[in-house]
N, C-alpha and C positions, 0 to 999 in steps of 0.2 A: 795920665793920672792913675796913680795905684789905688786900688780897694781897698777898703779895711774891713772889710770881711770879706770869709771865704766862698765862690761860688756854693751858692744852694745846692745847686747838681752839677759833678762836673763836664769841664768840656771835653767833647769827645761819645758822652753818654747815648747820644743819637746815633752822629756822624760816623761810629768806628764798626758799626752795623747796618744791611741794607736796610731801607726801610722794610718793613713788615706786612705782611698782611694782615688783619683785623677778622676771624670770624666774629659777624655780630649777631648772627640767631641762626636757624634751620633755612631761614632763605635770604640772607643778605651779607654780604660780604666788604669789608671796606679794603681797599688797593689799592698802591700807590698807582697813578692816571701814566696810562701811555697811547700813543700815535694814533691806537685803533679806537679812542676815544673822541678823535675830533670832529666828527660831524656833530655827533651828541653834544658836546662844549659847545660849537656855535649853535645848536638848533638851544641850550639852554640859556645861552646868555642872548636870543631872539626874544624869550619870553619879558614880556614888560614887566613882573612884581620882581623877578631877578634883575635886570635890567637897572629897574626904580632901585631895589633897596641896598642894592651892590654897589650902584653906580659905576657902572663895567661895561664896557664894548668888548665883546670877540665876534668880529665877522665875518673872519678868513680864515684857511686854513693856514696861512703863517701864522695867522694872531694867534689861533688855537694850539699851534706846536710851540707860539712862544710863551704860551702860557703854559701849558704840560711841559717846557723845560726849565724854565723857572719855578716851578714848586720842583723840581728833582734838585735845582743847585741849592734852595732854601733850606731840603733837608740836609743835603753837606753841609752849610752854614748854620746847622744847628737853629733855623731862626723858624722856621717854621715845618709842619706834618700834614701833607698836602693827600686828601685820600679821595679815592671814586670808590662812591657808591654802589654795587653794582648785584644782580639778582644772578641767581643759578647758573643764567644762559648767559652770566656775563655781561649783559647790557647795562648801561651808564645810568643808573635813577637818579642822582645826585650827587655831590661833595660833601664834605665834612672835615675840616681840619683845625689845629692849632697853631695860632700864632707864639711860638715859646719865646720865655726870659728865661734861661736859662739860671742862671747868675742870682737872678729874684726867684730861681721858681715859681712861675709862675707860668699862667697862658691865657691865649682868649679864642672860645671857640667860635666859629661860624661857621653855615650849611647854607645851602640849597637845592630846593627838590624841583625837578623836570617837572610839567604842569604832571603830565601822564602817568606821573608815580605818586601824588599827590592823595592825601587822604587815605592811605596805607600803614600812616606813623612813622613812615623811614626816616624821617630828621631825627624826632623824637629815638628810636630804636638803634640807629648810627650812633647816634650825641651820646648817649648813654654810653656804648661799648668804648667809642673814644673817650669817654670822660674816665672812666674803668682804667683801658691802656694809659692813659696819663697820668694818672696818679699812682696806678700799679706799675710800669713798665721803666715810663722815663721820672717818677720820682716827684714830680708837678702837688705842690702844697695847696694851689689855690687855682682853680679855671672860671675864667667869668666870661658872660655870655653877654654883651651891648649888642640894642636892636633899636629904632625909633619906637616913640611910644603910639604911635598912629599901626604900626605893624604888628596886631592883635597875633596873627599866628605863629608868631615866632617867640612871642611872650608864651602862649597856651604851651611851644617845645618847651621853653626854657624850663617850667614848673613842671613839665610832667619829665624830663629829664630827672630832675632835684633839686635844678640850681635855685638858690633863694633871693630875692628880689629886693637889695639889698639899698638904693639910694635913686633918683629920678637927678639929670643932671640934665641942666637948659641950653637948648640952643647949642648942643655939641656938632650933631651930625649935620653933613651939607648935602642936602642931596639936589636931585634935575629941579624939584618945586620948591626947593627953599630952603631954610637950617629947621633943624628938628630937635625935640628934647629926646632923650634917650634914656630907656631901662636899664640899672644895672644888675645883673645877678648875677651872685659867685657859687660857686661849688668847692668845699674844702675836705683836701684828702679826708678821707672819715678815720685810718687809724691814727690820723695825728689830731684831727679836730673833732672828736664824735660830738655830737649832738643829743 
């Protein structure tokens, strides 16, 4: 079926470049995830609030490479921007990526922080520079950030990022205990939405 309008951003925008690096401050670096990341992947997806709020098993290192190679073919597919987190010395603190529409411009972001890097503000401090890169880079109109509303810390990133808390929708998410209501909050380019 043909569109009748023209992609937002075109295709290619992502994909016709490697992915990037991200500097996001003096000490934290976002990059695309490779090989030498995977014990950090499964020692992160062992923690139970990643675990619970992901809904994710990596417990092997194949699981772990097939996940580091699946975010590298997502960003070819233009479908998604798969980053690690990572400090000076290179170590894994987290993720941080977007799921793009390209077509809608649009995206949805989601993180997660290693317990051990936690209370540092890295989601918060990542989310931000990626929210930056998306809107500056690949051209992204609108990012919104869905979390369950039981997941207070992830609400507190949301807000202290910028994104603004925009509708409560029932019963969306499925998680290991059950269906959850869900936060939404968007974040809109500011030179085309300012506020």
């Amino acid at each position: 079926m043909l569109r009748t309008v023209d992609p937002a951003i075109p295709a290619g925008t992502m994909s016709s470049v490697p992915q990037p690096t991200i500097v996001v401050d003096d000490e934290l670096i976002a990059r695309p995830f490779h090989f030498g990341d995977v014990d950090r992947v499964i020692e992160a997806f062992a923690d139970p609030d990643i675990r619970h709020w992901h809904a994710r098993r990596i417990d092997t290192v194949t699981d772990a490479r097939v996940w580091i190679g699946y975010g590298h073919m997502m960003w070819l597919r233009e479908q998604s921007a798969n980053f690690a987190i990572v400090d000076a010395d290179d170590r894994l603190l987290g993720r941080v990526g977007l799921h793009t529409d390209l077509a809608g411009g649009t995206a949805e972001i989601a993180y997660w922080v290693l317990p051990d890097a936690r209370r540092c503000r890295v989601a918060m401090r990542a989310g931000r520079a990626l929210t930056r890169w998306g809107h500056d880079q690949v051209g992204l109109s609108r990012i919104v950030l869905e979390h369950s509303t039981h997941n207070a810390a992830s609400c507190a990133v949301a807000r202290s990022i910028g994104y603004e808390l925009e509708a409560t929708l029932h019963s969306v998410q499925l998680l290991d205990d059950g269906r959850h209501d869900v936060h939404i909050h968007a974040h809109l380019h500011p030179g085309r939405y300012p506020r």
